[in-house]
Residue, then its C-alpha position, 0 to 999 in steps of 0.5 A: x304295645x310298649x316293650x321297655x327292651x325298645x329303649x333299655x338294653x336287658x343286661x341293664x336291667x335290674x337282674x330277676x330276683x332283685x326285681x321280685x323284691x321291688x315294692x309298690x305302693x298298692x290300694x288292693x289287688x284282686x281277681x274280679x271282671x273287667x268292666x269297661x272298655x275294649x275288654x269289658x266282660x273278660x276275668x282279669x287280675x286288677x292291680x290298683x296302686x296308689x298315688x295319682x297327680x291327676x285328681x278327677x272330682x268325679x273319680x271313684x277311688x279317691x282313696x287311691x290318690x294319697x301314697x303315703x296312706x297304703x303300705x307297699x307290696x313286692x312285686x313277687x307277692x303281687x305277682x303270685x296273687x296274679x298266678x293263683x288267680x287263673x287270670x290269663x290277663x292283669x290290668x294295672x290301674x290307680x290312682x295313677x300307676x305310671x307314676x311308678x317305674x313299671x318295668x319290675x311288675x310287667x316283666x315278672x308278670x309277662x314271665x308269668x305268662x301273662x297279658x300285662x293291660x294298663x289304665x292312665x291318664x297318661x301324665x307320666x312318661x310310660x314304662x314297663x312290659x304292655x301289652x294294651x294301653x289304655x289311655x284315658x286323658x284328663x283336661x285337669x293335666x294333660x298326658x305326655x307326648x310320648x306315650x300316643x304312639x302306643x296308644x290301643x284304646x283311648x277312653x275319653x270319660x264325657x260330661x260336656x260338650x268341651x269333653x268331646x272336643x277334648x276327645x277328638x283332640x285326643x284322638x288326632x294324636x293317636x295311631x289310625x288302629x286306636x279304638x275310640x270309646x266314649x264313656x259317660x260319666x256315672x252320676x251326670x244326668x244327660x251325659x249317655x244321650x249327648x254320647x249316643x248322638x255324638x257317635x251316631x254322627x261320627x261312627x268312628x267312635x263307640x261307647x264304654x259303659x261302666x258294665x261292672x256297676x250294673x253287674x255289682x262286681x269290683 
């Protein structure tokens, strides 16, 4: 868990409603089932932002990358469309959202009585109220060292050999009650197999399918 009262005493914070009308630059929020990952299967409210300096070639929300090209929502709006849902957890993805300041969204979202999960690659200094961290690095730009302290679940996506390399050294940075996961890459041919027997070999680690693409859910 990263709590930004760790580092940030609470009468410096922004007070509540000036937090309410902070806005972010969003791709869509909604009300769908998580995926992948540790919590693949459970509802959750996802809330995509926009802007990402990573840039995976094999990324799926290209449209996410470019800030300028999605208007902004404040972080009340967000937070309501969160409540209405029923969601008892909200995960926040992108693009890449720790390129924004998290700790207006997160709070306002914990006030609501929420599990506050989050997905990056890591590239930015982590913020904000979390419950889960998921960190899925990139060789393209590596993560910050700071945030594999609170690392909960380090998602590795795998199309080559050099990606597990990649993955263990990931992996050694990270606390003893990480959750491993390897996840294949969607379109690229031999990567489940040379998953199943790397893990097979090294069961420490599991395996992260994209469970909503068979599904047909978002």
């Amino acid at each position: 868990m990263f709590n930004m009262l760790e580092k940030n005493k609470m009468d410096n914070l922004i007070d509540e409603d000036e937090m309410k009308g902070v806005k972010y630059p969003l791709v869509e929020d909604f009300y769908t089932i998580q995926g992948e990952g540790a919590h693949s299967g459970r509802p959750a409210y996802f809330i995509r932002t926009a802007g990402c300096d990573v840039n995976c070639w094999w990324c799926d929300v290209k449209e996410s990358w470019d800030e300028e090209k999605h208007s902004k929502k404040s972080v009340a709006d967000i937070v309501q469309g969160a409540k209405d849902s029923g969601a008892k957890f909200a995960v926040i993805t992108g693009g890449e959202p720790l390129l924004h300041d998290l700790g207006p969204l997160t709070y306002q979202l914990k006030q609501a009585g929420m599990d506050v999960h989050i997905e990056t690659s890591g590239s930015s200094p982590v913020s904000g109220y979390l419950d889960w961290i998921t960190l899925s690095p990139k060789r393209f730009k590596e993560p910050t060292d700071d945030i594999f302290r609170y690392v909960d679940e380090l998602k590795v996506v795998v199309l080559t050999n050099k990606d597990l390399e990649w993955a263990e050294k990931n992996a050694a940075k990270c606390p003893d009650s990480t959750q491993l996961l390897l996840q294949p890459e969607w379109e690229k041919e031999g990567a489940v197999e040379l998953i199943i027997d790397y893990v097979k070999s090294n069961p420490e680690w599991g395996i992260s399918l994209q469970t909503h693409k068979f599904m047909g859910v978002e």
